[in-house]
KOLRO-911655 format. One line per field, with one value per residue (C-alpha): residue number from 1; residue in one letter; z, x, y. Coordinates in steps of 0.1 Angstrom, whole numbers. Layout:
N
pos NUM | ...
code A | ...
pz Z | ...
px X | ...
py Y | ...
END
This chain:
277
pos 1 | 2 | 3 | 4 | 5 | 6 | 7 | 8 | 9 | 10 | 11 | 12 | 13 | 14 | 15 | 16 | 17 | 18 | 19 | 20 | 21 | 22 | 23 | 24 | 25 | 26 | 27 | 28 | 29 | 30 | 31 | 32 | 33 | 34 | 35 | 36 | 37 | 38 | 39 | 40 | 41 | 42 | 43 | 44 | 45 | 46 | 47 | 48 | 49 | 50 | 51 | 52 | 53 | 54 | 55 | 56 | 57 | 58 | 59 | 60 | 61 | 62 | 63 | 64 | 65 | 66 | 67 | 68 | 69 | 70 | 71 | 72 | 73 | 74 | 75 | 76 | 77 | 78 | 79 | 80 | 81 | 82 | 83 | 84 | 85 | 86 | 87 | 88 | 89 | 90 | 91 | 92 | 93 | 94 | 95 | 96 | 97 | 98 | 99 | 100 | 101 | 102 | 103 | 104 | 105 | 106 | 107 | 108 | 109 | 110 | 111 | 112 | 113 | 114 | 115 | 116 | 117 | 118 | 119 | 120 | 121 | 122 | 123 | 124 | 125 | 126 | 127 | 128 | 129 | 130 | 131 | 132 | 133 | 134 | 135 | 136 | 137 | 138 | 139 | 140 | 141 | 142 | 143 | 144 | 145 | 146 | 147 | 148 | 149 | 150 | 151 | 152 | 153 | 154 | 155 | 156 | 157 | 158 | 159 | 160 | 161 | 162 | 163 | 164 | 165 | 166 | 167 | 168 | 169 | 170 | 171 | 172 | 173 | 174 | 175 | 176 | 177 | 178 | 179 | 180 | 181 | 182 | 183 | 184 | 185 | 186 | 187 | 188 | 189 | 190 | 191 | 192 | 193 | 194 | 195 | 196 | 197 | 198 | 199 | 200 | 201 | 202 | 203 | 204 | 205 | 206 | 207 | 208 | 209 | 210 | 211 | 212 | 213 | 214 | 215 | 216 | 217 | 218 | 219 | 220 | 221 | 222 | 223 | 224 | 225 | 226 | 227 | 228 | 229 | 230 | 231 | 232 | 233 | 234 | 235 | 236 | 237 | 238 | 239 | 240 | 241 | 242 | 243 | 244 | 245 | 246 | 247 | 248 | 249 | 250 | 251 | 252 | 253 | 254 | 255 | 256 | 257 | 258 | 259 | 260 | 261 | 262 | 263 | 264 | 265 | 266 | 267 | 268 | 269 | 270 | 271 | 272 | 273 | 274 | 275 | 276 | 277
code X | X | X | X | X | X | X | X | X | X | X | X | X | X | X | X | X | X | X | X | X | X | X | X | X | X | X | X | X | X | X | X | X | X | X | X | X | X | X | X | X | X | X | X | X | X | X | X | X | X | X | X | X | X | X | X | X | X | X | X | X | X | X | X | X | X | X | X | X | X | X | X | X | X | X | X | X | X | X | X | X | X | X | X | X | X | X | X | X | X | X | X | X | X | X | X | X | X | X | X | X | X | X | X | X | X | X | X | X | X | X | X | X | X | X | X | X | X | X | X | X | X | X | X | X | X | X | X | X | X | X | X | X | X | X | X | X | X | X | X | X | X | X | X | X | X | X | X | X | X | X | X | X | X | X | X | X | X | X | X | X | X | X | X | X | X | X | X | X | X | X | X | X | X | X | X | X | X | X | X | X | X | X | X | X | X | X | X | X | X | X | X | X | X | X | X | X | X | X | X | X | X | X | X | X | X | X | X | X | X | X | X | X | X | X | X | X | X | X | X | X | X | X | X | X | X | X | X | X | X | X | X | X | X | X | X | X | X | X | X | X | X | X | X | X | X | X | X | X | X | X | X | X | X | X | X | X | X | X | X | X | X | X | X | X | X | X | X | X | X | X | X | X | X | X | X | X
pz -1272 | -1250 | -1232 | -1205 | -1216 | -1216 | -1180 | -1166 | -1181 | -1171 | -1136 | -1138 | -1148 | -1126 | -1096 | -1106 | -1110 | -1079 | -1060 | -1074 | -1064 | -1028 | -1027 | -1042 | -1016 | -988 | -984 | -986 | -952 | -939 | -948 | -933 | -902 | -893 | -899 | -875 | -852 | -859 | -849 | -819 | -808 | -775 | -786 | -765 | -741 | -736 | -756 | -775 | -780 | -811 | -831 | -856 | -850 | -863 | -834 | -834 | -800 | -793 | -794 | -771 | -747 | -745 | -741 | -711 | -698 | -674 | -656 | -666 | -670 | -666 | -691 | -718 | -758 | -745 | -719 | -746 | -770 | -740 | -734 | -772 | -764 | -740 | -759 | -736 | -765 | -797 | -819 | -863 | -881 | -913 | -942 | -934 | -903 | -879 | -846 | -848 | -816 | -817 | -784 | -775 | -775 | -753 | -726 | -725 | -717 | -688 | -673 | -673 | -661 | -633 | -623 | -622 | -602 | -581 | -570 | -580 | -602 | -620 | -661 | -662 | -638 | -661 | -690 | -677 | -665 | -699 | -716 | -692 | -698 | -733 | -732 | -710 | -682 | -662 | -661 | -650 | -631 | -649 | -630 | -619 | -629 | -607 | -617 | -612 | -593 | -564 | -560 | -588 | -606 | -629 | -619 | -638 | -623 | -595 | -601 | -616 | -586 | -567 | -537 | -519 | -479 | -477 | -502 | -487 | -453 | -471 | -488 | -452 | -433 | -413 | -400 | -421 | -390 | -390 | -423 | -418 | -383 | -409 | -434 | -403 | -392 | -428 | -430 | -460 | -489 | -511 | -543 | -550 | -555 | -523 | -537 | -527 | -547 | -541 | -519 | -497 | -480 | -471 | -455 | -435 | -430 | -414 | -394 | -378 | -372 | -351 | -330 | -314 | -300 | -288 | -316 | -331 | -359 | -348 | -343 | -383 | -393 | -394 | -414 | -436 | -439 | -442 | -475 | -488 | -486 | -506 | -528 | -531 | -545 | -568 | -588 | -590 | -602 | -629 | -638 | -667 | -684 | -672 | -689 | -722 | -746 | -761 | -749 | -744 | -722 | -698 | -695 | -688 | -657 | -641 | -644 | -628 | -601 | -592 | -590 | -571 | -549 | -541 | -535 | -510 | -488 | -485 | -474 | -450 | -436 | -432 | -413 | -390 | -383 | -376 | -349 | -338 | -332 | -306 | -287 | -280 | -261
px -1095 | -1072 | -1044 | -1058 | -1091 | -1072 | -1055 | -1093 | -1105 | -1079 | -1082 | -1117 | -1120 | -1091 | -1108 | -1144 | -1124 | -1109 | -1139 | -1156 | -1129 | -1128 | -1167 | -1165 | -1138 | -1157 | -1186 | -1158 | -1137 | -1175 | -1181 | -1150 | -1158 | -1194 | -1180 | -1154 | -1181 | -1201 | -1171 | -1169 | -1206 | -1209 | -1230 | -1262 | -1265 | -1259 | -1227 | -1207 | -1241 | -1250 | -1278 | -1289 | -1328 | -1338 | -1360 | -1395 | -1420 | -1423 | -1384 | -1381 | -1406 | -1389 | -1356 | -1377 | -1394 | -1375 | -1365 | -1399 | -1427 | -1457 | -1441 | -1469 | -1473 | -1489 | -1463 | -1436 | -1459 | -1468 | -1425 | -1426 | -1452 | -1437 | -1398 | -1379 | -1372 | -1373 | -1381 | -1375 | -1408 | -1405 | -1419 | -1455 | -1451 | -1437 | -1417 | -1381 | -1358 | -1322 | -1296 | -1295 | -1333 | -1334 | -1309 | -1329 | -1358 | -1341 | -1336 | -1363 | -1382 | -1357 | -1358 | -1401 | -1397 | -1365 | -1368 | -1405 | -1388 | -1415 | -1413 | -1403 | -1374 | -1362 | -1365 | -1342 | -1320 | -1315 | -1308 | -1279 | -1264 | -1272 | -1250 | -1225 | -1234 | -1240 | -1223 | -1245 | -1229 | -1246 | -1272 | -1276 | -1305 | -1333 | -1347 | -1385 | -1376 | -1380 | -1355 | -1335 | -1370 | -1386 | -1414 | -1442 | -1459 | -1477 | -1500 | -1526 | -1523 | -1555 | -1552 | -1577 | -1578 | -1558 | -1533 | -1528 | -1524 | -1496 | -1477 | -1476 | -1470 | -1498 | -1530 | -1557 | -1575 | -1556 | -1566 | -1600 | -1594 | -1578 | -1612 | -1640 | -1620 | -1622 | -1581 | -1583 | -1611 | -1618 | -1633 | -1662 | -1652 | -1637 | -1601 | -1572 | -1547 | -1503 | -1507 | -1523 | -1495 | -1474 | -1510 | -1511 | -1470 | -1475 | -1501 | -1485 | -1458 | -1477 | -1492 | -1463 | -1460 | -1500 | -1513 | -1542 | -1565 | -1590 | -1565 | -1555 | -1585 | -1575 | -1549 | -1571 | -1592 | -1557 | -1554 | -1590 | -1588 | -1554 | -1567 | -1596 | -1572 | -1552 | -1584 | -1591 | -1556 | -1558 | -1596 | -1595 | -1572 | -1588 | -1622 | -1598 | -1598 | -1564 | -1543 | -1515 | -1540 | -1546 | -1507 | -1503 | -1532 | -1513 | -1481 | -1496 | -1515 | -1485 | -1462 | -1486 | -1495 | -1462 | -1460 | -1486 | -1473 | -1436 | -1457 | -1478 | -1438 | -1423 | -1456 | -1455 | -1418 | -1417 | -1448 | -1430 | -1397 | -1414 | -1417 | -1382 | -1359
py -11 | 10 | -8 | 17 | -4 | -40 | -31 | -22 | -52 | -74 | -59 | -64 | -98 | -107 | -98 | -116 | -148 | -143 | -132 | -165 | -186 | -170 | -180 | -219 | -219 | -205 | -233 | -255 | -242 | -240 | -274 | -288 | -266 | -283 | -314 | -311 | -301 | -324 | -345 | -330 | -337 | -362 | -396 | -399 | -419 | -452 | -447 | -476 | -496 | -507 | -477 | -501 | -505 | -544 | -549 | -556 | -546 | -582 | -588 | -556 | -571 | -605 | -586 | -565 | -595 | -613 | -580 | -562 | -589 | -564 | -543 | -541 | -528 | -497 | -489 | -485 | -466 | -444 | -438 | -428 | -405 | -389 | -386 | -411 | -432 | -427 | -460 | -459 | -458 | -480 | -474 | -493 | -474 | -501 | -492 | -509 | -503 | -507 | -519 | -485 | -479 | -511 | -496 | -466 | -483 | -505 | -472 | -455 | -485 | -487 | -453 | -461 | -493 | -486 | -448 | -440 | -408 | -390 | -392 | -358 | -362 | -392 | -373 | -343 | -373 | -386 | -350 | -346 | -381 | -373 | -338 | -358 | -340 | -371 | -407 | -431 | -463 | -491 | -509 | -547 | -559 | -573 | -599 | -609 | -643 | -668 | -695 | -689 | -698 | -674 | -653 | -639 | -601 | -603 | -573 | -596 | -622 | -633 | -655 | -673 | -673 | -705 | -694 | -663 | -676 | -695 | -670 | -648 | -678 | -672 | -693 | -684 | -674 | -642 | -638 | -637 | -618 | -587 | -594 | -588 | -554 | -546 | -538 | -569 | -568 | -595 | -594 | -603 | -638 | -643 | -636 | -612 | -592 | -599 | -570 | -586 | -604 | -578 | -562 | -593 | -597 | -558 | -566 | -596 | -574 | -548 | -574 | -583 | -549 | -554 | -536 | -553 | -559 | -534 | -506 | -510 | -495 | -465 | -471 | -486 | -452 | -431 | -455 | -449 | -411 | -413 | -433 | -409 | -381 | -402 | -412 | -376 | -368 | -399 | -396 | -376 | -404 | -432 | -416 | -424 | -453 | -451 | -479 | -453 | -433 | -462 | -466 | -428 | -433 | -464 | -444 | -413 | -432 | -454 | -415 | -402 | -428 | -430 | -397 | -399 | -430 | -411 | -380 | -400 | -417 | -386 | -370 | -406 | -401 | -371 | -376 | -405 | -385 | -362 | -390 | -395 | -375
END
């Protein structure tokens, strides 16, 4: 061979092993780069809690309970469904939820109870606490209680007459006044639900400014026609048997409900606002 030959070669060869250092070194700069990024990402939200998920549904519920007692097995599976927590499968397919899922969950069932904020809303709240984009304050806790004594939910409460009467602190007359003008309705059993005070705490109230029993009826058919709608908004997941179904109607009929009664405030107010100079 030529030393024109060995130069070429040399030149050659020099420049593959060069070339093939400049690409084992390449991934390498690449690598270091994403990791730095990677370093750089913000942790989601809540930040500083501890990510390691040991925690079965029936610890989360007893961690939920005392601020959340009507928080149910289907109600977390339906917040999977819908991406506001996310919950490790294990291998045999079991949910597990870390601190930080728990946090998550305190506020998105706060933002439900507290401000009636649609799941869509809380969603979009968590991505921007997520990016950073938000700080949220933290929140105190309310807790379901009377006395300082533990409460259990109320939403499966029946009350008799008598007991009723009781919680309102009224004669059970007046009950049963607000039953013959059809503003209360028993069950069938003779029973009432816990909302049934606060009907009966309201209606004492207006009759102190000479409004009566009789005049509540139509508030009474303002509620029916309301409720009309939101059974036709929440029908076609009530028609469902999946428990997660059952918890996506009660979520949707307690949004839109709500909905409907700060409508029906803000129609009343401004009526009543004509009224005054």
């Amino acid at each position: 061979m030529t030393a024109a030959g060995r130069s070429a070669r040399g030149v050659t060869g020099g420049s593959a092993q060069a070339t093939a250092r400049r690409a084992a070194e390449e991934p390498l700069e690449d690598e270091s780069a994403h990791q730095g990024g990677a370093d750089e990402r913000v942790e989601p939200w809540p930040r500083g809690i501890s990510r390691r998920a040991t925690m079965r549904i029936s610890d989360v519920l007893a961690a939920l309970q005392i601020e959340f007692p009507a928080v149910t097995n289907s109600k977390l599976r339906f917040l999977e469904e819908q991406g506001l927590v996310q919950p490790v499968r294990t291998p045999a397919g079991y949910r597990q939820y870390s601190p930080a899922d728990i946090e998550r969950l305190r506020y998105v069932l706060r933002q439900q109870r507290d401000r009636y904020v649609p799941l869509k809303v809380i969603g979009e709240q968590l991505a921007a606490l997520d990016s950073g984009a938000e700080d949220e304050p933290p929140s105190r806790a309310q807790l379901a209680t009377r006395d300082g004594v533990r409460q259990t939910a109320v939403t499966g409460a029946r009350l008799t007459s008598e007991a009723l009467a009781r919680e309102a602190g009224v004669d059970v007359e007046v009950v049963t006044e607000l039953v013959g003008t059809g503003v209360l309705r028993p069950t069938a059993s003779g029973h009432f639900d816990a909302w049934a005070r606060d009907v009966v705490v309201l209606a004492v109230a207006l009759r102190e400014h000479g409004i009566d029993s009789r005049h509540l009826r139509v508030f009474r058919a303002a509620a029916d026609r309301q409720a009309d709608l939101v059974e036709q908004v929440v029908a076609p997941w009530r028609g469902r048997h999946a428990p997660s179904s059952r918890a996506r109607a009660g979520t949707l009929a307690a949004e839109v409900g709500e909905l409907c009664t700060q409508l029906h405030t803000a129609l009343v107010r401004a009526a009543v606002s004509e009224l005054t100079p």
